[in-house]
Structure formats: structure tokens, C-alpha cells
C-alpha positions in Angstrom: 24.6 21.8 -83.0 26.8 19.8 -80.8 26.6 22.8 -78.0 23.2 22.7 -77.7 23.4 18.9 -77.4 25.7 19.0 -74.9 23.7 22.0 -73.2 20.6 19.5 -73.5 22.1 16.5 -71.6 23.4 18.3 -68.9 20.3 20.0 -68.4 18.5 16.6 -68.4 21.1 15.3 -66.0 20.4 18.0 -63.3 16.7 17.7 -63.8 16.7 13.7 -63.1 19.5 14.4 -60.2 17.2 17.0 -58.2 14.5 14.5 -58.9 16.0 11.9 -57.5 17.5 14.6 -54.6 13.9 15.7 -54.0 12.2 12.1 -53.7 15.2 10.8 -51.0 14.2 14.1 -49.2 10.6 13.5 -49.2 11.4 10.0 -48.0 13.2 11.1 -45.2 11.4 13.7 -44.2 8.3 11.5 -44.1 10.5 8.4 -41.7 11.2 11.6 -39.4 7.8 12.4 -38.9 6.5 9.1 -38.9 8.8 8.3 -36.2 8.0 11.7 -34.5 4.3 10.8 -34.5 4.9 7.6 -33.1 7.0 8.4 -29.9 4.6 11.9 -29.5 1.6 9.4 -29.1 3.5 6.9 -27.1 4.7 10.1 -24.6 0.9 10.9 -24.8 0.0 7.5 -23.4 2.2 7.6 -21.0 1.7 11.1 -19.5 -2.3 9.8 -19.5 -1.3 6.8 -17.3 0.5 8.8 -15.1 -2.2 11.2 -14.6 -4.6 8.3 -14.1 -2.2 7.1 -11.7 -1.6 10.4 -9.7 -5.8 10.7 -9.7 -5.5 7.3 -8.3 -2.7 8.2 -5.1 -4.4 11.3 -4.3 -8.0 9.5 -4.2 -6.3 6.6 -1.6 -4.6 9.2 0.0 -7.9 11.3 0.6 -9.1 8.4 1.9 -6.9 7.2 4.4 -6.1 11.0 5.6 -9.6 11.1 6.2 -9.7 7.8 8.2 -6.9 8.3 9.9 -8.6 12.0 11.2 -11.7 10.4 12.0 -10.4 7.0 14.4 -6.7 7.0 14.5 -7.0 4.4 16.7 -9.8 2.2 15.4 -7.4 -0.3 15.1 -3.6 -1.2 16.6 -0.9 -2.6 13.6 1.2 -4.7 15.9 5.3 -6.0 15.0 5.4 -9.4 15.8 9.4 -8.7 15.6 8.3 -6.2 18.9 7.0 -5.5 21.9 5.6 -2.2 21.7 2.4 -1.5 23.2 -0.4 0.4 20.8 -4.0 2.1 21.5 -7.1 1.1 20.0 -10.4 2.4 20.6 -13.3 0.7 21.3 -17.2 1.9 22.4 -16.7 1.4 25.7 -13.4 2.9 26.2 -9.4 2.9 25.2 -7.1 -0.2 25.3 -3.7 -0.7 25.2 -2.0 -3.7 23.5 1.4 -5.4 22.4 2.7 -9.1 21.3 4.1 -10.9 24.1 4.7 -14.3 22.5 4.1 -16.2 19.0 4.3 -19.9 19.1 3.5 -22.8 16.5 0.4 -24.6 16.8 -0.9 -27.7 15.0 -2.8 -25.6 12.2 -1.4 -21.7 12.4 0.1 -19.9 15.2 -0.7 -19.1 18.8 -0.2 -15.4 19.2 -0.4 -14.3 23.0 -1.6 -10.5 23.5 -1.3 -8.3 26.3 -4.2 -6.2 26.2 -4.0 -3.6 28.9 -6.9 -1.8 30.3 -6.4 1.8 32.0 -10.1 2.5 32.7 -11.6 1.7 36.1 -14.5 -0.9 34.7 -13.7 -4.0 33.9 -15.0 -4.9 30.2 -17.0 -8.4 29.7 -18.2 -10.2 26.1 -14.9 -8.1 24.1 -14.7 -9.3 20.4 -11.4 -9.2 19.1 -10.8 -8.4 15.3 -7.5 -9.3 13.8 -5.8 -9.6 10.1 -2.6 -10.7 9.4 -0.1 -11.6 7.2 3.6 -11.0 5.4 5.3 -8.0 6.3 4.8 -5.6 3.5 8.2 -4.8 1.9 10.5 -3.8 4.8 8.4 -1.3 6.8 7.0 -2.0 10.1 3.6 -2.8 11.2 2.7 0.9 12.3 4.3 2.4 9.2 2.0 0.5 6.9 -1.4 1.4 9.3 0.0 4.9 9.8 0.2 5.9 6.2 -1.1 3.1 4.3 -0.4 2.8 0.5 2.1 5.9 0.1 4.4 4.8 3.4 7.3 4.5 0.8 7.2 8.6 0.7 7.6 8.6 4.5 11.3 7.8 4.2 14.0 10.4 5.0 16.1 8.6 2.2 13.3 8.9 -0.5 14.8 10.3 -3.7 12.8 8.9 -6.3 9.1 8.4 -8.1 7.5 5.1 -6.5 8.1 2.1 -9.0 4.9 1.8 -11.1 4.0 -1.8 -9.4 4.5 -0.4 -6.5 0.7 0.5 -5.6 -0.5 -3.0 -7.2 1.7 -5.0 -5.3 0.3 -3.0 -1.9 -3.3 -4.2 -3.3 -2.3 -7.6 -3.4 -0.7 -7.4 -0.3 -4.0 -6.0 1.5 -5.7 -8.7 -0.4 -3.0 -11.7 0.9 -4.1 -10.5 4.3 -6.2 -13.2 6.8 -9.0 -11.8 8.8 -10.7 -13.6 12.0 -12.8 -12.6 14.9 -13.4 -14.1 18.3 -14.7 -13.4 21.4 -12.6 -13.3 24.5 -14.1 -15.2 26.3 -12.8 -14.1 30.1 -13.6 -10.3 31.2 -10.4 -7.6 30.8 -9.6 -6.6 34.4 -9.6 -2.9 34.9 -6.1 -1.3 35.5 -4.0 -4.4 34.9 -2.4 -6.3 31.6 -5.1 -9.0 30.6 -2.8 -12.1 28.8 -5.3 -13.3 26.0 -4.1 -16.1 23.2 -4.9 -15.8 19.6 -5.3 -18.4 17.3 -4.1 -17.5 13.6 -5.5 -19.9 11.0 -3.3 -20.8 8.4 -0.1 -18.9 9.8 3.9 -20.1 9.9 5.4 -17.8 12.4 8.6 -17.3 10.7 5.8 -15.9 8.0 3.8 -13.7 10.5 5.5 -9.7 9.8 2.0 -7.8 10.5 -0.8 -8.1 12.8 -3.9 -5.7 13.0 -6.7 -6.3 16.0 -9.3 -4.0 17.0 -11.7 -4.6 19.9 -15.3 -3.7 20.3 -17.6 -4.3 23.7 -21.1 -3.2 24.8 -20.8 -4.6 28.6 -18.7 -3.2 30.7 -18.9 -4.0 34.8 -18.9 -0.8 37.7 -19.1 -0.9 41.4 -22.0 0.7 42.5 -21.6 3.7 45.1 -21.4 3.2 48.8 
């Protein structure tokens, strides 16, 4: 009698303990899949905004390889920091152009050009087109026109995946930009440098890093034949 007693509490005893075992293990197991679950979904999320992301690069990139083929020199990214001369097309013809001088002026900055004309007609009624602004990070003028939104993966040194912001903040920086026109109002002598002064409204030029000008005539002046 007292065997089977004995017999009947152990019994019970093992059968509440690998209850007990089995419910802790459940448990567990459940908080390891939950916890699973959760980082699987947030590595899904992630992998989807970087694929949006890449979708986005390669469609700027497409775009501004495709520009770049098309007019390379539709427009001339100038270093105020500089004075190196570069080409910009217009109808009529090819120009060369560089920074010779920035000064402060009452409301912006007085930016003096050097727009050099290599073609034997003199050009009349030019418009000039310029935007400007902060330099962009530390690359130059001609990096940032060159290769636009992915100049960060033109450096030698380049190891790493661009920081995520990195593409928003080149938005806002295209956005910061100022834009003017004007119309230069003597002709551009044929075969010389033709000195032609800018005014940038508002502009600091301890502030001015970039400036972009393009140039566009429909007159241009030609001796006639003897």
C-alpha cells in the first residue's frame, strides 16, 4: 500500500515538472520567434529602402550621364577659390570663361568674369545665366557639374556606401542655389578676353564656393568679303 503511494506521488511529481518544463519551453520558444519575426521584417524594410534608394541613384545617374553626353558644356561650374578657365557652348559658337575677381557690393557680390571668345565674329545681345551658392561639401565647382549627385564615388579614397542623407542633403543643396540672368550689355570682341561684371543678389563672398553661367546669343557681327 505505501509502495504504490509512494509510486503515485512521484509519478505526479514528474508529470507536473515536465508540465511546467514544457510550458517555460513554449514560452521561450515563442520570445525567440517573436523576436525573430520582428528583426526579419525590420531587415525587410530596410533592404526595400535601399532598393528604393539604389532605383533612385541609378535613375539620377541615367540622367545626368545622358546630359552630360548630349551638351557637356551647356554650362561652365566655375571655383571662385580659382582661376581656371572653362568652355561653354552657346548657339552661336564656343566660349571660354574663368573668375577674375569677387568683391563686396552694397546688396551681394560683384563677380568679374573673363569671358574669352576664340571665334573670328564678334557676338552682340549675349544673355548670361548664372546660379550660385555654398560650396557643396568639399568638392570643387567642376566636380559637382561633372558628376552631379554621385561625385562622392569619384574619390580615389572612397571605401564606403554614401551616408543615407547624403543624396537629400545634395537636393537641398541644388535647391539653396540662386539663379539670375542678364544681358551683357557690350558686344564680346572676337579673339580677345572680354572683362564682364556680375552682380549676385543676395551673396557674402566669404559664402560664394560655386558658380554656374551659361551664355546664349542669336547676333553675332562678320566682316563682309573684299
Amino acid at each position: 500500500m505505501r509502495a504504490s503511494i509512494a509510486i503515485g506521488l512521484i509519478a505526479c511529481f514528474l508529470s507536473t515538472g515536465c508540465r511546467q518544463l514544457n510550458e517555460w519551453l513554449d514560452k521561450r520558444i515563442d520570445e525567440k520567434v517573436a523576436a525573430e519575426k520582428i528583426g526579419l521584417e525590420q531587415r525587410v524594410q530596410a533592404l526595400e529602402a535601399d532598393d528604393s534608394s539604389i532605383k533612385g541613384q541609378l535613375k539620377r545617374l541615367q540622367s545626368t550621364v545622358s546630359l552630360s553626353e548630349l551638351k557637356p558644356y551647356q554650362k561652365a561650374a566655375l571655383d571662385p577659390a580659382g582661376k581656371a578657365f572653362e568652355r561653354v557652348d552657346s548657339q552661336v559658337g564656343f566660349f571660354v570663361v574663368y573668375i577674375d575677381s569677387v568683391r563686396s557690393i552694397a546688396d551681394g557680390c560683384g563677380v568679374v568674369l573673363q569671358i574669352g571668345n576664340p571665334m573670328s565674329a564678334t557676338v552682340t545681345g549675349a544673355t548670361l545665366r548664372a546660379r550660385w551658392g555654398r560650396r557643396f561639401k568639399t568638392f570643387s565647382a567642376k566636380e559637382a557639374k561633372e558628376f552631379g549627385p554621385f561625385v562622392d564615388l569619384t574619390r580615389s579614397n572612397y571605401q564606403s556606401s554614401p551616408d543615407r542623407n547624403y543624396y537629400a542633403e545634395w537636393d537641398a543643396w541644388q535647391k539653396s542655389l540662386v539663379a539670375t540672368e542678364a544681358t551683357i550689355p557690350g558686344p564680346l570682341k572676337p579673339g580677345v578676353w572680354n572683362r564682364v561684371e556680375v552682380r549676385l543678389v543676395p551673396c557674402k563672398p566669404s559664402d560664394l564656393g560655386f558658380l554656374e553661367v551659361s551664355l546664349d546669343s542669336n547676333t553675332v557681327g562678320l566682316a563682309h568679303a573684299p
